[in-house]
MARMIDO-532937 format. One record per residue (C-alpha): x, y, z; residue in three letters. Coordinates in pm, whole numbers, padded with zeros to 5 digits, always signed. Each point is the difference from the previous one (the first is absolute). Last residue first. Layout:
<pabas>
XYZala ...
</pabas>
This chain:
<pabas>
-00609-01059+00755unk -00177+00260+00178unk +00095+00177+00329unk -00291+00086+00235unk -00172-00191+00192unk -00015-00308-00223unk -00185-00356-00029unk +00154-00254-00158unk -00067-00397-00124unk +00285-00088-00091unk +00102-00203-00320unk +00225-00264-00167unk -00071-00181-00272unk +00153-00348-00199unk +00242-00097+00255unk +00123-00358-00156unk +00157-00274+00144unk +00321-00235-00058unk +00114-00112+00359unk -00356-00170+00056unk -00140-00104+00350unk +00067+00254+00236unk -00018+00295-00248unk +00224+00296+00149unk -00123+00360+00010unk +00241+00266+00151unk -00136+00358+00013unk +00179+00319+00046unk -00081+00303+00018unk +00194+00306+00048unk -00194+00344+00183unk -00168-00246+00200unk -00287-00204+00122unk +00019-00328+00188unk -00137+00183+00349unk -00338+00056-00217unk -00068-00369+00020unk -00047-00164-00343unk -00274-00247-00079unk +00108-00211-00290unk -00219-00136-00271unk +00153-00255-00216unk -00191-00095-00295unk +00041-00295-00258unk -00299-00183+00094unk +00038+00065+00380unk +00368+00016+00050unk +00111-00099+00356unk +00187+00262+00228unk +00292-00122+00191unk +00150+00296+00214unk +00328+00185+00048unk +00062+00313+00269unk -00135+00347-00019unk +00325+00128-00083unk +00031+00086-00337unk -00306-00232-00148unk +00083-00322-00001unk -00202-00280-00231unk -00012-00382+00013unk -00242-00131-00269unk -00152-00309+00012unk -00174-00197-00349unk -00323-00011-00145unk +00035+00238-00272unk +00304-00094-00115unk +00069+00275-00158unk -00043+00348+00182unk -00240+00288+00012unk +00104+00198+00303unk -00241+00258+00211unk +00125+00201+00272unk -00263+00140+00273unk -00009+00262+00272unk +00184+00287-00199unk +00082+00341+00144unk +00134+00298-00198unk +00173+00244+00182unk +00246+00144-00223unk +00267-00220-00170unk +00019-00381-00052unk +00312-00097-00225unk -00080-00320-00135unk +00269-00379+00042unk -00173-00350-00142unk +00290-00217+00117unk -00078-00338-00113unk +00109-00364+00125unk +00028-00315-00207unk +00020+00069-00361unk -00273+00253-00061unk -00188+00027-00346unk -00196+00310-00027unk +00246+00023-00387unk +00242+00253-00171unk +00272-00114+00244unk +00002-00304+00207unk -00141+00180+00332unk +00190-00136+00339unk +00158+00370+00049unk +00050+00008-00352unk +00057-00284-00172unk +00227-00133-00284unk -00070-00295-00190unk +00308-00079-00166unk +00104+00092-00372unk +00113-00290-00203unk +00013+00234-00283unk -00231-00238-00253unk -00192-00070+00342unk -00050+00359+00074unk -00077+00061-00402unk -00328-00234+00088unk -00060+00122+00265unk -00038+00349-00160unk -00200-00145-00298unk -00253-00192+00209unk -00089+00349+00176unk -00010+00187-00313unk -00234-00293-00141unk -00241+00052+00347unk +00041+00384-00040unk -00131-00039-00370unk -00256-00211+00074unk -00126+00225+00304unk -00022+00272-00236unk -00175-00195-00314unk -00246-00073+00282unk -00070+00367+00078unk +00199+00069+00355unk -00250+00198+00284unk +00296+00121+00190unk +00359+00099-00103unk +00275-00138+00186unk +00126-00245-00127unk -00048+00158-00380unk +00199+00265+00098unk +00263-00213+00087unk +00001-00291-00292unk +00001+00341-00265unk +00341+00131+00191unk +00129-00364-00077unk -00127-00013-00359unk +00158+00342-00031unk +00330-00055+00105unk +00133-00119-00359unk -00151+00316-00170unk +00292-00052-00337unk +00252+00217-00063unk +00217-00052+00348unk +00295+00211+00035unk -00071-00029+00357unk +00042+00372+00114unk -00205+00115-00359unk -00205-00240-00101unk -00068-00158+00322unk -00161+00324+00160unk -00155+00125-00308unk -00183-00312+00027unk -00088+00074+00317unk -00151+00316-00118unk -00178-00157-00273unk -00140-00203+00232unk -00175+00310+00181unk -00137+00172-00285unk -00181-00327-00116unk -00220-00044+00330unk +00096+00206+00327unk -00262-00114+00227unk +00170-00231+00178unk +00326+00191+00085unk -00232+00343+00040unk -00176-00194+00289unk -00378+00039-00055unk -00040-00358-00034unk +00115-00076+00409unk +00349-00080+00106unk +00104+00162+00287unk +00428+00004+00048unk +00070-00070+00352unk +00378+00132+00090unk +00296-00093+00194unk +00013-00397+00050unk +00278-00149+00050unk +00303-00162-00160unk +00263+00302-00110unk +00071-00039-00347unk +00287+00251-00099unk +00131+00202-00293unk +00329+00184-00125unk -00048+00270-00213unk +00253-00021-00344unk -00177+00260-00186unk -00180-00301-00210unk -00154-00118+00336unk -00163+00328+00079unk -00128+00068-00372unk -00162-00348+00053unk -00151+00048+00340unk -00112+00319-00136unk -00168-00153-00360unk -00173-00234+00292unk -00131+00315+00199unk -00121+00191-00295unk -00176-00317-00182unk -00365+00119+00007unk -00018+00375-00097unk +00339+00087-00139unk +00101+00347-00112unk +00062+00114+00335unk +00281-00188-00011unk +00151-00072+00404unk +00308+00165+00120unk +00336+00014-00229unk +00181-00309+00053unk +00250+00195+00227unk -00259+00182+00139unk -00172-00361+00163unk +00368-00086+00075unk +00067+00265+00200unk -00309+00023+00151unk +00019-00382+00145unk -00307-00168-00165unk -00245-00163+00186unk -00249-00360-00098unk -00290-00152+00139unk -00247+00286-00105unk +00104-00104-00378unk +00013-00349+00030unk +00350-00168-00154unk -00009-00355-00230unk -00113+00199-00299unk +00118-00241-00238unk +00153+00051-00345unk +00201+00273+00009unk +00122-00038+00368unk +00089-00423-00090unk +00380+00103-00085unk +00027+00232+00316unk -00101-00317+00225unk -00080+00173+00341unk -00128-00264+00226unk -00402-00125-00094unk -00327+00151+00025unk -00210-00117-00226unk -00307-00130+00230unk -00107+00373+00189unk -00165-00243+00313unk -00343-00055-00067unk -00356+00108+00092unk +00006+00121+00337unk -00350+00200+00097unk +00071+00397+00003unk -00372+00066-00088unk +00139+00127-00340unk +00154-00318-00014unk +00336-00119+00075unk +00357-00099-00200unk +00269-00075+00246unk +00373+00249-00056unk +00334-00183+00055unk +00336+00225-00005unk +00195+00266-00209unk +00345+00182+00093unk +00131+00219-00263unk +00372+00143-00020unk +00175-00241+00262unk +00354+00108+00048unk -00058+00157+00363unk -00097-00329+00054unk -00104+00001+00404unk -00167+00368+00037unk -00180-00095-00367unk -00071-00382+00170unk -00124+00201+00340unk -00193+00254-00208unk -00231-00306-00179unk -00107-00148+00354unk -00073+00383+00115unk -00206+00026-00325unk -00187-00237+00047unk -00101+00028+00402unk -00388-00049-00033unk -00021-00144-00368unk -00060+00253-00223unk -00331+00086-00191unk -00144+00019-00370unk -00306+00174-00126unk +00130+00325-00029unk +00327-00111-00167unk +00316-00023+00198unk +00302+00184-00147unk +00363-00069+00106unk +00308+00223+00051unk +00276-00070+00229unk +00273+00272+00144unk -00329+00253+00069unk -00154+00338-00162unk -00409-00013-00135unk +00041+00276-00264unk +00200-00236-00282unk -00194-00322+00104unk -00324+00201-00048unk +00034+00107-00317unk +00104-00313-00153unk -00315-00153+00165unk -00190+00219-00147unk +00158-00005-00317unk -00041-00401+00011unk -00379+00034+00063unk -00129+00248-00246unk +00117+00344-00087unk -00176+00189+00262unk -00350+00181+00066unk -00057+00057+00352unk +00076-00069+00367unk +00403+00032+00110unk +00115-00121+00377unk +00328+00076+00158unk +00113-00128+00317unk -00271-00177+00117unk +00055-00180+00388unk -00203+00271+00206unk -00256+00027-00287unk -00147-00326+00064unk -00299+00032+00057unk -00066+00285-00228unk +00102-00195-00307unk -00253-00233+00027unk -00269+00287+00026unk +00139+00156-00285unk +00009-00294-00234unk -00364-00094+00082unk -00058-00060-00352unk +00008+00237-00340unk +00390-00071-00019unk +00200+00260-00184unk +00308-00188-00109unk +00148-00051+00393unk +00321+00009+00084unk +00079-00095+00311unk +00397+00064+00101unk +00117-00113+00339unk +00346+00031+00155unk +00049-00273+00240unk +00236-00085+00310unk -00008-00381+00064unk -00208-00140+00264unk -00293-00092-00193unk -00371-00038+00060unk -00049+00354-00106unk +00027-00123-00323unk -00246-00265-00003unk -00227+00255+00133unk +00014+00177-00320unk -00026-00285-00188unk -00285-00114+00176unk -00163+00383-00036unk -00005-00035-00352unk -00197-00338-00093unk -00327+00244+00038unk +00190+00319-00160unk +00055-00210-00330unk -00134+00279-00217unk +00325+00092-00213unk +00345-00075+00246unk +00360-00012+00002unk +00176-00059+00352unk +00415+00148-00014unk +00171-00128+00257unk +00380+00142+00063unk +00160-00287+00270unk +00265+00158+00245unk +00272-00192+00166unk +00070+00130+00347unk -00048-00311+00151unk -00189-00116+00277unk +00108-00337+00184unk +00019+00153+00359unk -00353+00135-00059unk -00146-00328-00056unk -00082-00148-00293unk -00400+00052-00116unk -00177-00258-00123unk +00043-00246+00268unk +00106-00362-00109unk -00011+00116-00335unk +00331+00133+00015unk +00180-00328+00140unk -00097-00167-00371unk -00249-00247+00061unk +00183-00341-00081unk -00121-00227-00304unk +00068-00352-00019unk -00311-00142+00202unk -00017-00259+00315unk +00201+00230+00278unk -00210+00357-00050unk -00146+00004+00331unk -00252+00264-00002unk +00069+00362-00048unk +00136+00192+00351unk -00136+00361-00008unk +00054+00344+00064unk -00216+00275-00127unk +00225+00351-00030unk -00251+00326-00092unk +00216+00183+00286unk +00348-00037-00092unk -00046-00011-00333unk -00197+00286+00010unk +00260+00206+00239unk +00249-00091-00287unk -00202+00105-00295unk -00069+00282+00181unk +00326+00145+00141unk +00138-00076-00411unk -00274+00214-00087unk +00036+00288+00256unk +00376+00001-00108unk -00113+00035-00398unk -00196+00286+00100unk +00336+00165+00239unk +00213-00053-00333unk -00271+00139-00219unk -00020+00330+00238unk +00341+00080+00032unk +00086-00032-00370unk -00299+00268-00048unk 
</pabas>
């Protein structure tokens, strides 16, 4: 029996490394000279090469409850990664195309579980303790990696053999897989601030195993807050975190979501949160967790897009009080479409979807826009009553993209809306 796991887990080291090798899609982003940001070198490829594999293994557990069409991107997100994986889905008893998903990509699942369970966070639990590997993360169904993530996020574990919990950028898209918004709170670790802000995204962060047993695993209990009351339990057992500065997961953001659909229920959870690892009696992160679900929810009542507007008022106003500085985020200020100079929208772009058209709504709407797309070279397209339309060549398509948009005529601009027009052969984002 010993014989036999140790020659399974060879085959899946042999094919993680083999599909690394072989899935690789080299490219050279446009020039980068005029903008703050820098790529990081992962991106540059997806995959690393085979003389920078490491023997670092990632435990993935994947929980899911009819989301079998958003499925198979996370699934080939995964495969789109050059460090060894062990794979856990754990599925509640989907009435979908669960089996069929599945199916495909049986050559990379470990372990996979269909039925009745004990919600989300037991699942998960579950799977992290049957799914074997040094770091242990969990990627919801209708999330996805980066191309090369967790190869970017084993090389600072491999580098900082003190570092307990690495945790990165994540961009907010639609179902469609359209960019919305770059994850705004993310910030350096501040243990202080944990309580009270939830400055870490879930499928952006991993926990060394050590540590994550040390804190004692995930609470099944919890339905909403299970990764934040981790991060906490984490930091109060003395783990040492780390931002790393790129982009590792997309995070769709659609009604549906449990996170905006989780009413009352849900903020009492994070007020458990404050009240007991903040020692904070009163909700104080509620107006802020209020602000971003009402951001993002569509078809706002008027008393809605009051309150967001007043919400919005009161948080610059307590930056000024602070004399906090306008951060952005690869040339996003934060919470807001407004750009300051140059912008790096960045997507994953798995399967073989094809896409002949992008579409920007942007502020002015009369002005020039210069826009790179990977390496199909930089062009001048004028807006047309606030629309950009953008013919894209299939050569400017990858695994990792990235697209620079510069106004010519305004440093302060806005990108209101993003959006491809796709057609698909066979993996669906």
């Amino acid at each position: 029996m010993a014989a036999k796991c140790l020659t399974r887990k060879f085959i899946t080291i042999l094919k993680n490394i083999f599909s690394g090798m072989c899935c690789c899609t080299s490219f050279t982003g446009p020039d980068c000279s005029n903008t703050d940001e820098r790529v990081p070198a992962f991106s540059q490829g997806g995959f690393r090469p085979i003389n920078g594999y490491h023997m670092l293994s990632f435990a993935v557990a994947i929980p899911n409850l009819n989301q079998s069409r958003f499925l198979s991107v996370a699934l080939e997100s995964i495969r789109h990664q050059s460090a060894p994986v062990s794979l856990a889905v754990m599925d509640g008893g989907s009435t979908d195309d669960f089996d069929g998903v599945v199916a495909r990509y049986q050559d990379m699942i470990d372990y996979v579980q269909s039925g009745p369970d004990g919600g989300q966070a037991a699942a998960i639990k579950k799977g992290k303790d049957i799914a074997k590997g040094d770091i242990v993360c969990w990627l919801n169904a209708d999330d996805y990696y980066f191309p090369g993530a967790l190869g970017a996020v084993s090389d600072v574990f491999e580098a900082h053999p003190e570092i307990d919990v690495v945790y990165g950028d994540a961009v907010h898209v639609t179902p469609m897989g359209d960019f919305l918004s770059y994850f705004p709170a993310v910030a350096e670790f501040n243990a202080r601030m944990l309580p009270v802000s939830c400055f870490i995204c879930q499928p952006a962060c991993f926990v060394r195993r050590t540590a994550y047993d040390k804190a004692g695993g995930i609470d099944p209990a919890l339905k909403y807050t299970m990764d934040w009351d981790l991060w906490c339990r984490l930091a109060a057992c003395g783990a040492t975190f780390t931002y790393l500065h790129a982009p590792l997961a997309a995070v769709r953001c659609y009604p549906e979501t449990k996170t905006l659909s989780g009413g009352w229920r849900r903020y009492s959870e994070i007020w458990r949160i404050g009240k007991k690892y903040g020692n904070r009696l009163l909700p104080v992160s509620w107006p802020g967790f209020y602000r971003y679900d009402l951001s993002f929810k569509q078809n706002k009542t008027l008393k809605e897009k009051m309150m967001l507007i007043g919400l919005e008022c009161a948080r610059q106003a307590k930056k000024r009080l602070c004399k906090e500085t306008n951060e952005t985020l690869y040339g996003f200020y934060r919470w807001s479409s407004r750009v300051d100079g140059q912008c790096l929208v960045q997507l994953p772009w798995y399967g073989d979807r094809k896409s002949k058209r992008l579409t920007l709504t942007v502020s002015p709407p009369d002005a020039s826009y210069r826009i790179a797309i990977n390496h199909a070279g930089t062009e001048v397209h004028p807006a047309d009553n606030g629309q950009v339309i953008i013919s894209i060549p299939e050569r400017a398509l990858a695994a990792h993209l990235l697209i620079r948009i510069e106004c010519l005529q305004n440093r302060q601009w806005e990108l209101h809306t993003f959006s491809f027009e796709k057609t698909y052969g066979g993996c669906r984002a």
